[in-house]
C-alpha positions in Angstrom: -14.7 -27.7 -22.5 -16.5 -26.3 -19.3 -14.6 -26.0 -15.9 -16.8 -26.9 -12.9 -17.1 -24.7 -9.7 -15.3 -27.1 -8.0 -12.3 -27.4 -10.4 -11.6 -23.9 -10.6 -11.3 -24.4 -6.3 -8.8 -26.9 -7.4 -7.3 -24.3 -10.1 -6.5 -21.6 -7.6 -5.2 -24.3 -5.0 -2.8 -25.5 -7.8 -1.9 -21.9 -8.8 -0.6 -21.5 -5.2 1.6 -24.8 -5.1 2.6 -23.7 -9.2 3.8 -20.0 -7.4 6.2 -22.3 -4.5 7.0 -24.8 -7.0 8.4 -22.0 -9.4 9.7 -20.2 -6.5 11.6 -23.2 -4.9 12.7 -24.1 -8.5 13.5 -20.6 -8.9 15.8 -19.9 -5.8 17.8 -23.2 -5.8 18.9 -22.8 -9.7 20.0 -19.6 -8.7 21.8 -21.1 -5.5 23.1 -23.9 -7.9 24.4 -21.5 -10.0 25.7 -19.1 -7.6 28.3 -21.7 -6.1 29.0 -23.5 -9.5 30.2 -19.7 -10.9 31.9 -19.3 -7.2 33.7 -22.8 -7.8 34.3 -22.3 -11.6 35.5 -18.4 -10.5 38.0 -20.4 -8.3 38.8 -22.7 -10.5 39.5 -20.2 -13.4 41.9 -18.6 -10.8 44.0 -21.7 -10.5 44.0 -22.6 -14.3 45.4 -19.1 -14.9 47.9 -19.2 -12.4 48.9 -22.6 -13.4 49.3 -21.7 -17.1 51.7 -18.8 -16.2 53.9 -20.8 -13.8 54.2 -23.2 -17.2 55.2 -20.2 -19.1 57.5 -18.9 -16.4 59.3 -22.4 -15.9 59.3 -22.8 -20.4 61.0 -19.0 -20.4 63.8 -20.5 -17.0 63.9 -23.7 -19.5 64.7 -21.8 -22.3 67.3 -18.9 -20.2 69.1 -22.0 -19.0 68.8 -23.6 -22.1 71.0 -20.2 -23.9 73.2 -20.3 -20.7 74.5 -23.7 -21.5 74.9 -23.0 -25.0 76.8 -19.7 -24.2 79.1 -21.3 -21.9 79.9 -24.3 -23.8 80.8 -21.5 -26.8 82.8 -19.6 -24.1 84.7 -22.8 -23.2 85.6 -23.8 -26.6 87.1 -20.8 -27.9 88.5 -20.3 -24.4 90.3 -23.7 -25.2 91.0 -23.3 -28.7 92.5 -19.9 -28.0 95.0 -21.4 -25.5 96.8 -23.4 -28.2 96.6 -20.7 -30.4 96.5 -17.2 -29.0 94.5 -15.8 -32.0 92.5 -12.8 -31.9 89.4 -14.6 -33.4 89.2 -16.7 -30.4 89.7 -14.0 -27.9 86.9 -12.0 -29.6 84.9 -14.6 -29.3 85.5 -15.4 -25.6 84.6 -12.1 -25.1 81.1 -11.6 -26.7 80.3 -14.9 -25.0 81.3 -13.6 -21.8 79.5 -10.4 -22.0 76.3 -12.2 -23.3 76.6 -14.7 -20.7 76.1 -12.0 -17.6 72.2 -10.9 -18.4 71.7 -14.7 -18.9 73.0 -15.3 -15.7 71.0 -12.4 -14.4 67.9 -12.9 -15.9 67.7 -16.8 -14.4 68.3 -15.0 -10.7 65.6 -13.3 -10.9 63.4 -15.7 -12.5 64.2 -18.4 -10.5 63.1 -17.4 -6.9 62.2 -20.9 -4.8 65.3 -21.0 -2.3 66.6 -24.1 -2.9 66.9 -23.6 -6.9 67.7 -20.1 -6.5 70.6 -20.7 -4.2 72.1 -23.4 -7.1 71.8 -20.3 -9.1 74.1 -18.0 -6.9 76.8 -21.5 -7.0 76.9 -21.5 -11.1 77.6 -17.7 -10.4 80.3 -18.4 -8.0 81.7 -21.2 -10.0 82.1 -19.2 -13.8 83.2 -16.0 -11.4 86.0 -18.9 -9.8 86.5 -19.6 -13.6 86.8 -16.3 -14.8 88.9 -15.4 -12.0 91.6 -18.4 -13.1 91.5 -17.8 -16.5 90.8 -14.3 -17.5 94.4 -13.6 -17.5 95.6 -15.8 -20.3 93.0 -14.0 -22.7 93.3 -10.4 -21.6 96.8 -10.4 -21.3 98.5 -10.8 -24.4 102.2 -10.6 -23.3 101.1 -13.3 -20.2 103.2 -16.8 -20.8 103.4 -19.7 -18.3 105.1 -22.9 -18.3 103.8 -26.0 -19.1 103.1 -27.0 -15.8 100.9 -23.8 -14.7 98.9 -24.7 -18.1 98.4 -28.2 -17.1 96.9 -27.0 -13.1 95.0 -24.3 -14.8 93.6 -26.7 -17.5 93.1 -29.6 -14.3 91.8 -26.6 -12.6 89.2 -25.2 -15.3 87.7 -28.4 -16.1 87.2 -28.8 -12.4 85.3 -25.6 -12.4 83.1 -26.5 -16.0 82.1 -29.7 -14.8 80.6 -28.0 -12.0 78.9 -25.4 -13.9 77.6 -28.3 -16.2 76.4 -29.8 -13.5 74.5 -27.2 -11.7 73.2 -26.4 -15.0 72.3 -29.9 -15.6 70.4 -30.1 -12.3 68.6 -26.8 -12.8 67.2 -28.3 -15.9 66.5 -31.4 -14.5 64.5 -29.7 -11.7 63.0 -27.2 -14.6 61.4 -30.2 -16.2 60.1 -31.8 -13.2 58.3 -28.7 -12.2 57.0 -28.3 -15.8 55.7 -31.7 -15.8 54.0 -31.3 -12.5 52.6 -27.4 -13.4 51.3 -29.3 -17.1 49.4 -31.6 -15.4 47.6 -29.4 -12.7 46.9 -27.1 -15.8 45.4 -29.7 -17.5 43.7 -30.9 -14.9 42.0 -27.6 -14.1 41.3 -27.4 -17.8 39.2 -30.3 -17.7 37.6 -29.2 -14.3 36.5 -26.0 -16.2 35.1 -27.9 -19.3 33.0 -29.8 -16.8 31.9 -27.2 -14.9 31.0 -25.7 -18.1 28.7 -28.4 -18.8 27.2 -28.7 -15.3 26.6 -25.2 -15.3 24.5 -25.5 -18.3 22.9 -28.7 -17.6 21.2 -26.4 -14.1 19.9 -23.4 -16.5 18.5 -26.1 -19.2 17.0 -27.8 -16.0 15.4 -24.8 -14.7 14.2 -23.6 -18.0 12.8 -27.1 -18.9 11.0 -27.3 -15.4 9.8 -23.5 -16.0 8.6 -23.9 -19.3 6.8 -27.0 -18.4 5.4 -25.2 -15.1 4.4 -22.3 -17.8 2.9 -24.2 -20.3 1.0 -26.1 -18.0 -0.6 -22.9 -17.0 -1.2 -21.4 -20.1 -3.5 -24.5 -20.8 -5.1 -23.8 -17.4 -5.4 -20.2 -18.6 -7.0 -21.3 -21.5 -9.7 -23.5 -19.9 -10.5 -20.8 -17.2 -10.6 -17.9 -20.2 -13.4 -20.2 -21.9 -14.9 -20.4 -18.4 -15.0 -17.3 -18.0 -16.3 -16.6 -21.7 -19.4 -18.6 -20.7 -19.8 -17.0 -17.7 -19.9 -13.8 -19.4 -22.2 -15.0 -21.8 -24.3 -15.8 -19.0 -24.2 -12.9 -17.2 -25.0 -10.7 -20.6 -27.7 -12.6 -20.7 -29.1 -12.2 -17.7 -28.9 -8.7 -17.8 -30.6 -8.2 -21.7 -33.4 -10.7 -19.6 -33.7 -8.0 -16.7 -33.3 -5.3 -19.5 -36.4 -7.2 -21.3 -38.1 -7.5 -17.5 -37.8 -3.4 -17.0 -39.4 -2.6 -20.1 -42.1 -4.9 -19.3 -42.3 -3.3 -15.9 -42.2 -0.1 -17.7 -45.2 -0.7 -20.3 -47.0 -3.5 -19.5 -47.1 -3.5 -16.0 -47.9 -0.2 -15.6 -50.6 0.5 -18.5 -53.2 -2.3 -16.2 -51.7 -0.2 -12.8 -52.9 3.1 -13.8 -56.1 1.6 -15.4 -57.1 0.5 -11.3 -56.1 3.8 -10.1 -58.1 5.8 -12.8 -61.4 3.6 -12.3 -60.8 3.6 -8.4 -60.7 7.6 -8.7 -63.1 7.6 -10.8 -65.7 5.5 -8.7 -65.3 7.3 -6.0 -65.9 10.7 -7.6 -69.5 9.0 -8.8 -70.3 7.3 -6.4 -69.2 8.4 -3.3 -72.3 9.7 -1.7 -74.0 6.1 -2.3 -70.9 3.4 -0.6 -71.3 2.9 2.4 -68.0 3.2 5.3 -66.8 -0.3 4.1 -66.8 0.2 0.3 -65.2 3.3 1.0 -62.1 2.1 3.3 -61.3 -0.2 0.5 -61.2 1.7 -2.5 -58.9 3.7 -0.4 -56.3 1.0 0.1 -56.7 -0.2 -2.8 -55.4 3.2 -4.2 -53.0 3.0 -1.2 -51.6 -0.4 -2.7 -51.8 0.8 -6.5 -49.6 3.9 -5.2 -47.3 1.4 -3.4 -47.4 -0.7 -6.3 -46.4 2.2 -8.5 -43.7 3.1 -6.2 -42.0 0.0 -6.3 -42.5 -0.6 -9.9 -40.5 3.5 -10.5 -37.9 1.7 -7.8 -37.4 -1.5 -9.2 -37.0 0.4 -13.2 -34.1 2.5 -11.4 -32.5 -0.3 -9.7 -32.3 -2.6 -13.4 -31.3 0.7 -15.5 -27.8 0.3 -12.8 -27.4 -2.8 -14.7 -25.9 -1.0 -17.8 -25.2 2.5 -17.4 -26.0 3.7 -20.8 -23.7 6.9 -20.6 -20.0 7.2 -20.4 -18.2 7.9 -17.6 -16.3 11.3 -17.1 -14.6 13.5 -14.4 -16.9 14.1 -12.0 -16.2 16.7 -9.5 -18.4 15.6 -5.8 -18.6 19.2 -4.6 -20.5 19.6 -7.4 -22.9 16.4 -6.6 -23.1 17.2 -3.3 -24.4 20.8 -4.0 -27.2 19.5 -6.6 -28.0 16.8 -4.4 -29.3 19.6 -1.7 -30.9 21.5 -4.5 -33.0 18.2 -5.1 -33.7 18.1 -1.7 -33.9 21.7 -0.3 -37.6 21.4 0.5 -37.1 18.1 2.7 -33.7 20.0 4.6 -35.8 23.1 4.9 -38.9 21.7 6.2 -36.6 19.4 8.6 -34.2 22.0 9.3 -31.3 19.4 8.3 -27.6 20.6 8.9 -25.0 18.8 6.5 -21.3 19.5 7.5 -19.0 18.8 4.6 -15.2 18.9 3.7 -13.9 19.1 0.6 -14.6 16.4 -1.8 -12.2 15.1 -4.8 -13.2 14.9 -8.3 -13.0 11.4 -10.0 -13.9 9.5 -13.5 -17.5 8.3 -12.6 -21.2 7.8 -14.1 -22.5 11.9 -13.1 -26.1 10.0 -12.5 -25.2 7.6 -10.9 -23.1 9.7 -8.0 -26.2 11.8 -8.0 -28.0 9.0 -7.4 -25.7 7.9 -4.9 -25.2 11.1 -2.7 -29.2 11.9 -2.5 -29.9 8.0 -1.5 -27.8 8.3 2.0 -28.7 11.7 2.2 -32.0 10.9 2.3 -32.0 7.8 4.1 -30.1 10.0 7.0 -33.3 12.4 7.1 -35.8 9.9 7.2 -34.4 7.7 9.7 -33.7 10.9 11.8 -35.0 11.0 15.5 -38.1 13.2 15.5 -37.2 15.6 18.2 -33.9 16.5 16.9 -32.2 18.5 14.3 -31.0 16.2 11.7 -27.2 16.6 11.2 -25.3 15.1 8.3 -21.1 15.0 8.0 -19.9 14.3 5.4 -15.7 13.5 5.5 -13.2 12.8 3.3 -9.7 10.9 3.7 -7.2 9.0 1.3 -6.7 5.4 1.9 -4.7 2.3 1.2 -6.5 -0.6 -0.1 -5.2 -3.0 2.9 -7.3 -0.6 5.5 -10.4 -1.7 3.7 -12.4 -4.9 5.8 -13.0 -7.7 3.2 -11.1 -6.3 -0.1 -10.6 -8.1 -3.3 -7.0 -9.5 -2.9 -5.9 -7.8 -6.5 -7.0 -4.2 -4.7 -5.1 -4.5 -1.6 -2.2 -2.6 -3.9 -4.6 0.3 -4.9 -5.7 3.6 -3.3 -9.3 4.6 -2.7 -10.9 8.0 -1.9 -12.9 7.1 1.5 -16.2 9.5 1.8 -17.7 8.6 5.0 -21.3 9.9 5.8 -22.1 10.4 9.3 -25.3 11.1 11.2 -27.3 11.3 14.4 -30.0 9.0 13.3 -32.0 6.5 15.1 -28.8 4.0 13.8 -29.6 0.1 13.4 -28.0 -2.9 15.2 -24.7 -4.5 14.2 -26.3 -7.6 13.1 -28.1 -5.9 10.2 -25.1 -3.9 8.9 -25.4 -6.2 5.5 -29.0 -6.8 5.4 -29.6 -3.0 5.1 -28.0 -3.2 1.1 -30.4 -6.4 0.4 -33.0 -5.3 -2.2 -36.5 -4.9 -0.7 -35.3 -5.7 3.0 -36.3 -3.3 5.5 -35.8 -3.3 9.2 -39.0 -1.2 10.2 -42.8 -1.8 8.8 -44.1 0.4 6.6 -46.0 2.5 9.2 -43.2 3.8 10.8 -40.8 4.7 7.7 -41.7 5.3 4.1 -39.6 3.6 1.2 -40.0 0.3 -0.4 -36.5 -1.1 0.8 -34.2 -0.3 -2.3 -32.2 2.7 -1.9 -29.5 1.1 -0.5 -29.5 -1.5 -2.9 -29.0 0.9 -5.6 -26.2 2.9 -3.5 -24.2 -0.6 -3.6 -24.9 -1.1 -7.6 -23.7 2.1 -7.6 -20.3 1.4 -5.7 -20.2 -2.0 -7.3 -20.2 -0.4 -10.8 -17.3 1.9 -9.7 -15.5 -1.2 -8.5 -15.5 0.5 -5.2 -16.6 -0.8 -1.4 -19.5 0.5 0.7 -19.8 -0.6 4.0 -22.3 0.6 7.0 -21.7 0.8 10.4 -24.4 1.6 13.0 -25.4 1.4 17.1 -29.2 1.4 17.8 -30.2 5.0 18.8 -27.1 6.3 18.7 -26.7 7.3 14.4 -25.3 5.3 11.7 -22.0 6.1 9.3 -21.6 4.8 6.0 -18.3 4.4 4.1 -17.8 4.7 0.8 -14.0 3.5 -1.1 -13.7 4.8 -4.7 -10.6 3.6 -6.5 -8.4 6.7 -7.3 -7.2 5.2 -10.5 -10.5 4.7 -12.5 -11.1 1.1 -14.2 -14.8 1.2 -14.7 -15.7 -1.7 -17.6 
């Protein structure tokens, strides 16, 4: 299945609303999250604290619970031991007694609320009253009292237990209340968390549903735009084995018949000179002016399809190095024109040697032959290390990158604005052929160069007044 122009438009408008729509999806499952953790956080808090106020009230429930038990024990032998006076009994009273003062001080400082606590301190002042009353009858032995002082102390005592009882009785009356009411807000934050638990879930399966939905959808875009591109790359490879197929044409066949006119044109006129007349004359000689042309623009044309595919492998490249054969190549044309070329320090880089050469000796030359006549032809050649964002018209996927800028500079006769593109258009030219040489290319080829590079050249220029050239070469190479 083929993707049309016009659905790939649609593609990379969809791939902007997938980007938000992942985004949006993105930043409100984590702000979903966020305050469900906060809530469940707070929540957790409250289910812990409520779960060790039940075990604090269960460990009062249980103190009271020994309390009673002790003092009821403490009463009965204290009882028994008055109608008997037996030692048993009186040991007995004692160990309660002594067991029941850490129970008494353990539940004071577990229970702290003021209005239970202070119920605490009146069962202390009521068994200290009892103790007080009684003590004597069971840590004196040789202590006696009549019948009636037994009677007002028995009145007396049970007075006194009925109101320890009771404050005991209320404590644990008040003990269960609270444990009832601490349960239930434990269980009730219990079932909070579970929830919570389930909603907090429910959000990421949401989110992962609506991503992987989003992602699959996009891998099958992927696909189709992969098998796009496949075809397009078919195409393209073969266009270029058809121009491949055109330059050897170009470089056989059309040349073979090309030479053949300029050899018989030569030729005639060697033989025959003396008898054409002035007419036949003037056009043999153009028509060995055109075959030269002809010839020219074939050699051009060969050089500008052989960019196509580089043939050779790319390898550090140092530009000082270019540069200095570049004015070897040229040193007759600088010489004769006494051209001045002013350059700094140039980096080295993975590149296509031939192709730099090519390159460096194209602007080069077209600086000297687009020179003014009566001055000195001067050439500078700078250097400076860019971001990708300072370059006009980048590929968004470059604006991250670096590039080496190498701008070329001279005092030339310049060109208007307006023609600052047209300049890199194969075969355009902005003089006739009577003022300037050339056959329109070299620019053209300076741009294959840069585009093989994956780099950016761009002119700028001001009629009479010189033109400058720059030239962005990725710093991290990628050539394909």
């Amino acid at each position: 299945m083929n993707l049309t122009s016009l659905r790939l438009l649609n593609r990379s408008l969809d791939e902007r609303q997938l980007t938000w729509a992942i985004r949006f999806l993105f930043g409100i499952s984590i702000l979903l999250i966020i305050a469900l953790s906060y809530s469940y956080h707070k929540i957790n808090e409250e289910l812990i604290f409520y779960s060790e106020r039940v075990d604090h009230t269960q460990q009062i429930m249980n103190t009271l619970e020994k309390t009673s038990s002790k003092f009821y024990q403490t009463v009965y032998h204290g009882r028994t031991y008055l109608l008997l006076r037996d030692e048993a009994n009186k040991r007995a009273i004692h160990k309660h007694i002594s067991d029941l003062d850490p129970l008494l001080n353990q539940l004071d400082s577990l229970i702290t609320p003021p209005p239970l606590n202070k119920r605490v301190k009146e069962l202390e002042a009521t068994l200290d009253e009892l103790y007080e009353r009684t003590h004597i009858y069971w840590t004196d032995s040789t202590y006696t009292a009549n019948r009636q002082d037994q009677e007002a102390l028995l009145r007396d005592a049970s007075v006194l237990i009925a109101e320890a009882n009771r404050i005991m009785d209320d404590l644990s009356i008040a003990q269960t209340k609270l444990m009832h009411n601490r349960m239930q807000s434990r269980d009730n934050y219990k079932k909070q968390v579970f929830r919570y638990n389930w909603v907090i879930m429910l959000v990421a399966l949401v989110f992962l549903t609506a991503s992987f939905i989003l992602l699959d959808r996009e891998l099958r875009r992927n696909n189709l735009y992969r098998i796009e591109l496949e075809n397009k790359v078919e195409n393209l490879n073969r266009s270029n084995n058809e121009l491949e197929q055109f330059a050897y044409v170009a470089s056989h066949d059309l040349q073979e018949p090309l030479r053949k006119i300029q050899s018989f044109s030569d030729r005639l006129l060697l033989k025959h000179r003396q008898q054409l007349k002035g007419d036949a004359l003037i056009m043999l000689d153009k028509i060995n002016d055109s075959a030269q042309r002809m010839q020219l623009l074939i050699n051009d044309l060969l050089a500008f399809s052989r960019l196509v595919n580089p043939g050779d492998n790319a390898q550090e490249v140092d530009l000082n190095e270019i540069l200095k054969e570049v004015k070897s190549n040229l040193s007759e044309t600088i010489k004769e024109r006494n051209v001045v070329i002013d350059s700094a320090y140039l980096p080295g880089l993975e590149a296509y040697p031939v192709q730099m050469i090519q390159l460096f000796q194209n602007l080069v030359s077209n600086s000297i032959k687009y020179s003014k006549p009566e001055v000195i032809p001067h050439i500078t050649i700078s250097y400076k290390l860019v971001g990708g964002s300072e370059i006009p018209n980048i590929k968004p996927a470059h604006k991250e990158l670096q590039f080496h800028r190498i701008e070329f500079a001279d005092n030339g006769i310049g060109f208007s604005p307006e023609y600052a593109e047209k300049i890199f258009v194969i075969f355009q030219r902005l003089h006739g052929r009577g003022e300037f040489e050339g056959t329109g290319i070299g620019l053209a080829i300076c741009r294959r160069v840069i585009s093989n590079h994956n780099g950016y050249i761009i002119a700028e220029g001001q009629e009479g007044k010189g033109a400058k050239f720059f030239i962005y070469l990725p710093i991290q190479p990628f050539i394909s």
